[in-house]
ZAVOVEX-225285 format. One record per residue (C-alpha): residue in one letter; x, y, z. Coordinates in pm, whole numbers, plus 50000, padded with zeros to 5 digits. Each point is the difference from the previous one (the first is absolute). Layout:
REM residues N
aXYZ...
***
This chain:
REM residues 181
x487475081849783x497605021150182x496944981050175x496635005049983x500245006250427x502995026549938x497605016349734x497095004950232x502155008150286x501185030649810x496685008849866x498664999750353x502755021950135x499435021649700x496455005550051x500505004450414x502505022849905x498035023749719x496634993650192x498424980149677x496654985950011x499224964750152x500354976849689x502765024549815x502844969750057x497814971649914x499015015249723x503205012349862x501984962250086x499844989649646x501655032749843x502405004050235x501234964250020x500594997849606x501865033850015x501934986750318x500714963249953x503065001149833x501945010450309x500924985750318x497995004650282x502495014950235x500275025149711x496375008349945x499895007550416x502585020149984x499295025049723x496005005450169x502275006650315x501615025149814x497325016249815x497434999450319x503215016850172x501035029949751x496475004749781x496555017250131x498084984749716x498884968349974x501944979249746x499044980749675x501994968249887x502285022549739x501125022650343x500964970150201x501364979449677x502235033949936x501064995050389x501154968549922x502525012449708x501705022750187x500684978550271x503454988149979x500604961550007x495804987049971x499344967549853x502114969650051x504025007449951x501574989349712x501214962049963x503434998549868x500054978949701x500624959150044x501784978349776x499434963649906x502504983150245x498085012750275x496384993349821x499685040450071x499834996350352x503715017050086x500774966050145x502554970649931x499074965850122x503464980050142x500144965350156x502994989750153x500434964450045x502634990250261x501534973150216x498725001650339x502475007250241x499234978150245x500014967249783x496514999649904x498354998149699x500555028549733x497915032550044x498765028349781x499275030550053x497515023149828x501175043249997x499075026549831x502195023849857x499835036749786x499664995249638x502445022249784x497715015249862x498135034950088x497544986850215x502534976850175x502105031450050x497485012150219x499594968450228x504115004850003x499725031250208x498174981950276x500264964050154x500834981749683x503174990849857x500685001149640x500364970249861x502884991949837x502495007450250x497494980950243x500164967849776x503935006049969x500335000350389x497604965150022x502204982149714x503015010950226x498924982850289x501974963950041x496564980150087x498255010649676x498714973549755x498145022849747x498705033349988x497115005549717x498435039249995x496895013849780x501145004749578x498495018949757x498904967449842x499024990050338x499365021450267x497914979550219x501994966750157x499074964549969x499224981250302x503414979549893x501595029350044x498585010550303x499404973650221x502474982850143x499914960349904x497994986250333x497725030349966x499484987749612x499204964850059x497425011350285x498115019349783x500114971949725x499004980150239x496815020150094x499155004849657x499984962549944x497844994150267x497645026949932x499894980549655x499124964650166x497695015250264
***
């Protein structure tokens, strides 16, 4: 929330401003950092700005927290609320595990996908695809072996489910010689 440096970079342009005497902002840190810390600093700049731009007197920290109420949309917006298939995050884990199309060995691939729930309806409105029709579309495709995606009893994969089987055995294999070594 609001630094120490934001703190006495407002005090200073407080006491420039209202011609206050040499030590005023060193000595008035403390105060005005408990009243203050609570918000973010972009919000603490801004209502000084504000007050220093509309007020003659000098203020105190109830003038500049009272600022900082009437300013629409201070603090940190709102999360929407999670759920437990997405561990709160908004986000749905899939692997899709698939031939490879060229004869190789099988592949997976890790996505991310919008959670059903409120905060995954928000990631829906921009560059992520809700996830059940996403997962509907993978199991579609004619090269898929398996598709897993985040539960509620679950919602962060296994590295069975997400790594493919040569991808698996590699990191088994590192593990085991991390053991001997």
């Amino acid at each position: 929330m609001a630094t120490d440096k934001t703190i006495g970079a407002m005090l200073d342009r407080i006491s420039s401003n209202y011609s206050k005497f040499p030590n005023w902002a060193e000595e008035n840190r403390q105060t005005w950092a408990a009243g203050l810390k609570q918000y973010p600093d972009r919000v603490v700049v801004q209502a000084v700005k504000r007050w220093i731009n509309e007020q003659g007197k000098s203020p105190n920290v109830a003038n500049i927290r009272g600022v900082i109420k009437g300013m629409p949309h201070t603090g940190e917006p709102e999360k929407p609320p999670g759920c437990r298939r997405c561990d709160y995050s908004g986000r749905v884990e899939v692997a899709h595990h698939r031939s490879s199309r060229n004869g190789g060995p099988a592949v997976c691939d890790t996505y991310l996908a919008a959670c059903d729930c409120p905060a995954g309806s928000r990631l829906a409105m921009g560059a992520y695809a809700s996830w059940g029709p996403f997962v509907e579309r993978l199991r579609a495709d004619s090269w898929t072996l398996a598709v897993y995606h985040s539960e509620p009893e679950q919602p962060i994969l296994a590295d069975v489910q997400r790594l493919s089987a040569q991808a698996l055995e590699r990191q088994n294999a590192r593990q085991r010689d991390n053991v001997k070594g």
